[in-house]
C-alpha positions as CSV (number, residue, x, y, z in Angstrom):
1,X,-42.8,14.2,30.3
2,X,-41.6,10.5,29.5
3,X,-41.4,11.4,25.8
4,X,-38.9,13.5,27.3
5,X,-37.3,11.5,29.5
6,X,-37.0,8.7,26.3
7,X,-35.8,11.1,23.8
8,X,-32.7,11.8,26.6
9,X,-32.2,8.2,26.7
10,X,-32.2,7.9,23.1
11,X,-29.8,10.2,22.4
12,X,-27.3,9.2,25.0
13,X,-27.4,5.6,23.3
14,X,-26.6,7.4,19.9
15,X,-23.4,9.5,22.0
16,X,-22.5,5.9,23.3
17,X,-22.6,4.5,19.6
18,X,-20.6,7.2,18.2
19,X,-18.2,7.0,21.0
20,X,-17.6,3.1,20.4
21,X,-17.7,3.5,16.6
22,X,-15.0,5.9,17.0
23,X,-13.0,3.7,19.4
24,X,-13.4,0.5,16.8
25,X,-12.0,3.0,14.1
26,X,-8.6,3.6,15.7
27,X,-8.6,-0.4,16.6
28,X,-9.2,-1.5,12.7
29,X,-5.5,-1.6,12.2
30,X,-4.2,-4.1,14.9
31,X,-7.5,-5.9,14.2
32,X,-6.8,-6.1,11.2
33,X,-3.0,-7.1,11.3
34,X,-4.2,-9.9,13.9
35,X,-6.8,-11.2,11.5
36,X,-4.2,-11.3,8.5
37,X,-2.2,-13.3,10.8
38,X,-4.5,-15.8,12.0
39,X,-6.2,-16.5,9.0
40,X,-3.2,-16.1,6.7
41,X,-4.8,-13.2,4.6
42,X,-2.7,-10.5,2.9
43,X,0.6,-11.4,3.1
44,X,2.8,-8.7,3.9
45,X,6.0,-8.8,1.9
46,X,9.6,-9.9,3.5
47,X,10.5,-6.3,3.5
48,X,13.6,-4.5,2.5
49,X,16.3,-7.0,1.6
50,X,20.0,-5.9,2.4
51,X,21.6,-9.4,1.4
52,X,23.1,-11.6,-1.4
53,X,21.8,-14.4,-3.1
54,X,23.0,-16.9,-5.4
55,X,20.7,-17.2,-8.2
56,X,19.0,-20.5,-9.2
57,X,18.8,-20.7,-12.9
58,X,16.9,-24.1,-12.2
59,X,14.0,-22.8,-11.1
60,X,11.2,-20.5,-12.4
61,X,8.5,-18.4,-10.8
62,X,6.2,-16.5,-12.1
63,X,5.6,-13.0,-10.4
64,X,1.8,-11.5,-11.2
65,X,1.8,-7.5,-10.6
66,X,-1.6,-6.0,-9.5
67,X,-2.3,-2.0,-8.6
68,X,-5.5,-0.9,-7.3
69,X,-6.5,2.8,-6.0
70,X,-8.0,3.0,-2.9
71,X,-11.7,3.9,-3.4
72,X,-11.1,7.7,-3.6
73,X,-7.8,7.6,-5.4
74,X,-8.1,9.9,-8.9
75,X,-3.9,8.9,-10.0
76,X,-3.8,6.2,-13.2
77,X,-1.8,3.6,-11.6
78,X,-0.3,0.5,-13.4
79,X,2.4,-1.7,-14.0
80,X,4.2,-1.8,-17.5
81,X,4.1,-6.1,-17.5
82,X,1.0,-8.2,-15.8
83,X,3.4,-10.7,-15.0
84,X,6.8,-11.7,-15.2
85,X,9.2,-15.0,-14.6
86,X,12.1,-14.8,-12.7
87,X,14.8,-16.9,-11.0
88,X,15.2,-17.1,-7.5
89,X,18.1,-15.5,-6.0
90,X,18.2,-12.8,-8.9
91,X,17.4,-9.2,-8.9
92,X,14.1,-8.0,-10.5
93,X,12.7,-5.0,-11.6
94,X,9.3,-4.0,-12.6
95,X,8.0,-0.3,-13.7
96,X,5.0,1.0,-12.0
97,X,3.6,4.3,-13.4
98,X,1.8,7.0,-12.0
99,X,-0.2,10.0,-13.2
100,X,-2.2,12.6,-11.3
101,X,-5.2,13.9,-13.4
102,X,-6.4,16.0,-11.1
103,X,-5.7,19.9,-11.1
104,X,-4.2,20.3,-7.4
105,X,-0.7,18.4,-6.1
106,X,-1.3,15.3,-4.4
107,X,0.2,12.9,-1.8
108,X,-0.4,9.0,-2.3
109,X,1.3,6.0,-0.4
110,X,1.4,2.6,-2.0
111,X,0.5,0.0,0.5
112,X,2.2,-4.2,-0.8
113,X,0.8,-7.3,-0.3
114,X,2.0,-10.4,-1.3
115,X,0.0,-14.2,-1.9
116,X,-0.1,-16.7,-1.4
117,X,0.3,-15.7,2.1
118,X,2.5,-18.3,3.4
119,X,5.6,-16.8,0.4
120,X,5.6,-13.6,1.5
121,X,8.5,-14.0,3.2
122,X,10.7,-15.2,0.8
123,X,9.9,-11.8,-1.4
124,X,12.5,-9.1,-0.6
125,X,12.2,-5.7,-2.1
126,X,15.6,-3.8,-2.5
127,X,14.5,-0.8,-3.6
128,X,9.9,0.0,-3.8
129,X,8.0,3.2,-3.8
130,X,6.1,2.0,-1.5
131,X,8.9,2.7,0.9
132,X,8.0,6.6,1.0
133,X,5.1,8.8,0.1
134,X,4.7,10.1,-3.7
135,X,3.8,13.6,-4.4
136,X,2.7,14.4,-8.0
137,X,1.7,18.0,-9.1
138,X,-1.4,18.4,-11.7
139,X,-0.7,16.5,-14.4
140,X,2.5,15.0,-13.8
141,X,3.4,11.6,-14.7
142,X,6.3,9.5,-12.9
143,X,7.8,5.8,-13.3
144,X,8.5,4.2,-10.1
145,X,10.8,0.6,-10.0
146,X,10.0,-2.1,-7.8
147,X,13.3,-4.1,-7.5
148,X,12.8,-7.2,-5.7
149,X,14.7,-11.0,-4.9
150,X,12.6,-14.1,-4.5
151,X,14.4,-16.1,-2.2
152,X,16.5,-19.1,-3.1
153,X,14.6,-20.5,-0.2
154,X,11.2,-20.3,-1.6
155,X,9.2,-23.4,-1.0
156,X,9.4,-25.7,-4.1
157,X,5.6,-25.8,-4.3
158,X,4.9,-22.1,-5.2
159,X,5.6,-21.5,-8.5
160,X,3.2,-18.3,-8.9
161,X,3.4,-14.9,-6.7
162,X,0.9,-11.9,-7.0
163,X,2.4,-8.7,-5.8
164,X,-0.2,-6.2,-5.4
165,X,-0.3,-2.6,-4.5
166,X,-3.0,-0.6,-3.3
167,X,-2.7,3.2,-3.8
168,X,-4.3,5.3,-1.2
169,X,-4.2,9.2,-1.6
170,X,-3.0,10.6,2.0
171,X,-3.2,14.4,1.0
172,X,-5.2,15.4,3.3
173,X,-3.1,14.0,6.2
174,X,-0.4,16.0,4.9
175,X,0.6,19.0,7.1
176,X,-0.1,22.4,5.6
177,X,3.1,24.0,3.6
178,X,3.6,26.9,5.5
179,X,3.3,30.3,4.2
180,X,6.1,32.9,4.0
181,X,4.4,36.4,4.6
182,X,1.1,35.1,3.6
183,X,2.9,33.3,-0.1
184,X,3.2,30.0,-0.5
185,X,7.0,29.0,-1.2
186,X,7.7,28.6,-4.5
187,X,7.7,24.7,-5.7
188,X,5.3,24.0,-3.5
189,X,2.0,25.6,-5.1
């Protein structure tokens, strides 16, 4: 009878932990945004940039380009340079290339992060992939341009940005296409 009674209470600590674990999962991201704040970790880029700038052909700083997949990521991803220098105030472009290996389409979004921390607001993307998702069918290969404006306003200290991406395949979040008469719509299989 109390082996009973202790394998009840056993198993309602394991519902409790699963119920907590599950609440923690859905809290990672605000956690995780309040964390990057406080500690000044993973600088988030200034965003989309809709202004002008005067460039400054006095000044150089090097920009460092990193790409990463996400753990279960299968897509080659790269940058054509490591690294380039550039002039504040002037537009940029870099190439990043994708490929999808893999023998079904699949959805991926690109996820930027900027150090040091404390310049990631003086980076301004234009125009980024990382702005919507990217779907590649098997096999297909596609070059996606980063163009960007380090601010005029930079601190004079930082002469060296890393802009990193970190490509994270979101297929399965995807809704399903829908079928017409039990077929899938053509361009979409």
């Amino acid at each position: 009878m109390s082996e009973t009674i202790s394998i009840k209470r056993l198993v309602k600590r394991l519902l409790m932990l699963a119920v907590v674990m599950f609440a923690f999962g859905f809290a990672l991201v605000p956690l995780y945004d309040v964390m990057c704040k406080a500690f000044g970790i993973n600088g988030k880029t200034g965003g989309q940039y809709e202004g002008s700038q005067v460039t400054d052909p006095t000044r150089k700083v090097r920009v460092q380009f990193l790409s990463t997949n996400n753990i279960d990521m299968v897509w080659d991803f790269y940058s054509k340079a490591d690294e380039i220098d550039v002039h504040p105030g002037a537009v940029n472009e870099m190439i990043f290339v994708a490929h999808n290996p893999s023998d079904h389409p699949m959805t991926a979004q690109a996820i930027p992060s900027i150090s040091p921390a404390e310049a990631a607001a003086y980076f301004h993307k234009t125009e980024c992939f990382c702005f919507s998702q990217q779907v590649l069918q098997p096999g297909e290969r596609i070059e996606m341009p980063v163009r960007f404006i380090v601010d005029r306003d930079l601190p004079a200290d930082v002469k060296h940005l890393t802009l990193a991406y970190t490509l994270f395949d979101i297929t399965a979040r995807q809704p399903p296409v829908a079928s017409i008469n039990g077929q899938v719509p053509k361009g979409e299989q």
